[in-house]
N, CA and C atoms as a LAMMPS dump frame, in Angstrom:
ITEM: TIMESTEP
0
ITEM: NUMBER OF ATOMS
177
ITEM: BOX BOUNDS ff ff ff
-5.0000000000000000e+02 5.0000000000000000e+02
-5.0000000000000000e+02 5.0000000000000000e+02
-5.0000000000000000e+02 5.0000000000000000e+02
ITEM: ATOMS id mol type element x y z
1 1 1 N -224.54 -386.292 -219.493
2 1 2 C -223.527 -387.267 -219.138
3 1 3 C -224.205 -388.584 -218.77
4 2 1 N -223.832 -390.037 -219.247
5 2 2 C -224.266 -391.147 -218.961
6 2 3 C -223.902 -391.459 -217.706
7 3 1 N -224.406 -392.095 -216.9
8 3 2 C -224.256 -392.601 -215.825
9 3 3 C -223.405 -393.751 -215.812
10 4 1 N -222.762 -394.226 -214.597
11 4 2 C -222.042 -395.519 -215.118
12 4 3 C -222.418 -396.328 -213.693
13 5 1 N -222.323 -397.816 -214.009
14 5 2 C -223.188 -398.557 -213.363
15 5 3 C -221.939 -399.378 -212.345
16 6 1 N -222.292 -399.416 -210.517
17 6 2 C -221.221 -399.723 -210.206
18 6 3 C -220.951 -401.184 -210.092
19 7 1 N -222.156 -401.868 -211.016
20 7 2 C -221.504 -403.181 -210.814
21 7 3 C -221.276 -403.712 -212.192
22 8 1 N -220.262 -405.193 -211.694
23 8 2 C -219.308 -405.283 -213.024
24 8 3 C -220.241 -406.107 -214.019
25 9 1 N -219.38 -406.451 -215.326
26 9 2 C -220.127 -407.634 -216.721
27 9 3 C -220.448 -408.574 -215.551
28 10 1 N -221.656 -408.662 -216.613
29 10 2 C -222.526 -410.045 -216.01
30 10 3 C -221.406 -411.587 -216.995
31 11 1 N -220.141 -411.745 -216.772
32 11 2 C -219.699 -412.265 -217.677
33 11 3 C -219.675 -413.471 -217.018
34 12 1 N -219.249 -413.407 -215.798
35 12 2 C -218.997 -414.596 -214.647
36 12 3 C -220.319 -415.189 -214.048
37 13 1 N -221.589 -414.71 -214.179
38 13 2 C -222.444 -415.101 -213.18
39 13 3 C -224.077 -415.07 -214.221
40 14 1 N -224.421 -415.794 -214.096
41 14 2 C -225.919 -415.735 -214.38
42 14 3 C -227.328 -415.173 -213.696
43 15 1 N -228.177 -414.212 -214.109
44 15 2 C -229.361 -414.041 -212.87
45 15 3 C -230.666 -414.443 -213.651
46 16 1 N -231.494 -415.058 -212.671
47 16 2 C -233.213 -415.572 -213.135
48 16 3 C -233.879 -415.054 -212.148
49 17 1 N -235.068 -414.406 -212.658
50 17 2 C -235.991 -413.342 -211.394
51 17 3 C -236.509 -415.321 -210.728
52 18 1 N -235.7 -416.369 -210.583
53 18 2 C -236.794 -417.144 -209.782
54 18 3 C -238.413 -417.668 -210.34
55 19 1 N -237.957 -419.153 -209.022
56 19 2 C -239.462 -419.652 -209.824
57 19 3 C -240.337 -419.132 -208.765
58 20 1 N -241.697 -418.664 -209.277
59 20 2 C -243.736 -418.497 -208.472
60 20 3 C -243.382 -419.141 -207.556
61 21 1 N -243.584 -418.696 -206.302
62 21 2 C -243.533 -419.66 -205.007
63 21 3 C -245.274 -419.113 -204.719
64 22 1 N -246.18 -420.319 -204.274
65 22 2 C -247.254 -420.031 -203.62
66 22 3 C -248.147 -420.039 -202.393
67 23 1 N -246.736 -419.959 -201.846
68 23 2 C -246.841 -420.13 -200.293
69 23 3 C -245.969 -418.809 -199.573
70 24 1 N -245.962 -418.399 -198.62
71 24 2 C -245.851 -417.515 -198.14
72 24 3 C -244.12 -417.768 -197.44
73 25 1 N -243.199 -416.822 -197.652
74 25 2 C -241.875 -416.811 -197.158
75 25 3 C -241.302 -415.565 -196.469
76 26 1 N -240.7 -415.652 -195.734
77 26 2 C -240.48 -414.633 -194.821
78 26 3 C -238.775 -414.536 -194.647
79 27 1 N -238.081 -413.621 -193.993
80 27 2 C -236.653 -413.412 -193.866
81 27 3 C -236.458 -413.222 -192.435
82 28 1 N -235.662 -414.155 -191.771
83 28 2 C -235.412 -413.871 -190.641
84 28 3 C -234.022 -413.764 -190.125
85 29 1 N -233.843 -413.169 -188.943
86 29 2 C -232.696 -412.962 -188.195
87 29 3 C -232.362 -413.877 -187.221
88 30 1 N -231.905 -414.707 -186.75
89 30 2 C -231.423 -415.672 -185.953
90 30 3 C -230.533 -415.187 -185.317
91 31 1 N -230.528 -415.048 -183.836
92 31 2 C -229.681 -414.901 -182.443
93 31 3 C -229.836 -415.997 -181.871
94 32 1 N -228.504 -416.993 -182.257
95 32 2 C -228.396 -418.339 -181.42
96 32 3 C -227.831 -418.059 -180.166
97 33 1 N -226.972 -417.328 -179.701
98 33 2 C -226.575 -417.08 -178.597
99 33 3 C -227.632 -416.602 -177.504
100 34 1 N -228.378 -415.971 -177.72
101 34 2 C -229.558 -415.147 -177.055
102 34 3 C -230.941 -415.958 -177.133
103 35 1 N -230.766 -417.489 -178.207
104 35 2 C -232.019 -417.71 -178.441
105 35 3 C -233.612 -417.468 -178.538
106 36 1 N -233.307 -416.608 -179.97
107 36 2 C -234.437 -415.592 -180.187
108 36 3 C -234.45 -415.309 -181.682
109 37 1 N -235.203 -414.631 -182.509
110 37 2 C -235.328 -414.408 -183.93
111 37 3 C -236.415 -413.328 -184.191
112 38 1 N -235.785 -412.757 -184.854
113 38 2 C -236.785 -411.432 -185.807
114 38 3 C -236.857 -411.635 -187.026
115 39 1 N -238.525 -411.741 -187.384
116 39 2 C -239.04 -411.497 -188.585
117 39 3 C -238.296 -410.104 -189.23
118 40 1 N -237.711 -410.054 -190.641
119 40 2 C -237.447 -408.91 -190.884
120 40 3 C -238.869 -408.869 -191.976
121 41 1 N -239.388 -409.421 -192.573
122 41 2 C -240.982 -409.179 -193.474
123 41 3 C -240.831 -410.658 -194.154
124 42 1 N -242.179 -410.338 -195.299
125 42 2 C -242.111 -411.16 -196.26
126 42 3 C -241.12 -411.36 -197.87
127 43 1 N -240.891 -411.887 -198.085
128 43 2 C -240.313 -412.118 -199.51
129 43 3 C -241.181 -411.932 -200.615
130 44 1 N -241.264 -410.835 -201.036
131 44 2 C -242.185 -410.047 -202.834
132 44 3 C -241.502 -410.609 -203.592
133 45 1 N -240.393 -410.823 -204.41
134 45 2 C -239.87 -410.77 -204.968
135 45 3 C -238.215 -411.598 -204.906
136 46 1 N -238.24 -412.456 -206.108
137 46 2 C -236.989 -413.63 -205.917
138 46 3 C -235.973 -413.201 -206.964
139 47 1 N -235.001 -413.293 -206.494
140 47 2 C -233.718 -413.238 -207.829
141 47 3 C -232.638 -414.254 -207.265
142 48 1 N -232.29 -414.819 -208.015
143 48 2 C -231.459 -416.215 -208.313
144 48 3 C -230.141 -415.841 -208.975
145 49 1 N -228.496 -415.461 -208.516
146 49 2 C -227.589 -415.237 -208.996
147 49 3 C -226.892 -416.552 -208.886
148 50 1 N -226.195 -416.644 -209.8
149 50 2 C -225.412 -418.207 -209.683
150 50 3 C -224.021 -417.682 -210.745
151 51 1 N -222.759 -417.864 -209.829
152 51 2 C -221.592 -417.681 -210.53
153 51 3 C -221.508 -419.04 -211.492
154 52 1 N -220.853 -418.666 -212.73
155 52 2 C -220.307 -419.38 -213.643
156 52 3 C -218.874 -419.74 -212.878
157 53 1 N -218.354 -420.975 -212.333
158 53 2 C -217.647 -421.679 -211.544
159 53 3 C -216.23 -421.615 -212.738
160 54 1 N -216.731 -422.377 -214.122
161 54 2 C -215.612 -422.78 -215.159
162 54 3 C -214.567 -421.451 -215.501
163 55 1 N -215.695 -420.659 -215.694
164 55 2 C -215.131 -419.048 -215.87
165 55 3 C -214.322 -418.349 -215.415
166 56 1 N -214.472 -418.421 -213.608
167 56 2 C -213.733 -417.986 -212.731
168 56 3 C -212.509 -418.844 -212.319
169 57 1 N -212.925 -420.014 -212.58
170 57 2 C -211.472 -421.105 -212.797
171 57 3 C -210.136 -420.858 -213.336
172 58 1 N -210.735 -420.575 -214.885
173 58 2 C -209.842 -420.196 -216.284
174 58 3 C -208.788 -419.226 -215.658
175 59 1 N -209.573 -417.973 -214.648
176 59 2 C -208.773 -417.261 -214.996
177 59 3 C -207.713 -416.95 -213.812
């Protein structure tokens, strides 16, 4: 049996693995109320989704 994939056509949106960054980037958590922040790690790896705007207009 094929598997089926739970996300939808890439019909609306475009993805690019991103441009080489050569500097070092990290992901953090921000608590403005508490004024404080956690490193969650570094960033390996970039992906770039961008909805098609005209597409989702149309319909």
């Amino acid at each position: 049996m094929k598997k089926r994939s739970n996300m939808t056509a890439a019909t609306d949106a475009y993805v690019s693995a991103g441009m080489k960054c050569e500097f070092i980037q990290e992901v953090v958590a921000i608590n403005t109320r508490e004024k404080h922040f956690c490193s969650l790690g570094k960033i390996k790896k970039h992906l770039i989704g961008t909805t098609d705007i005209d597409n989702l207009l149309d319909k």
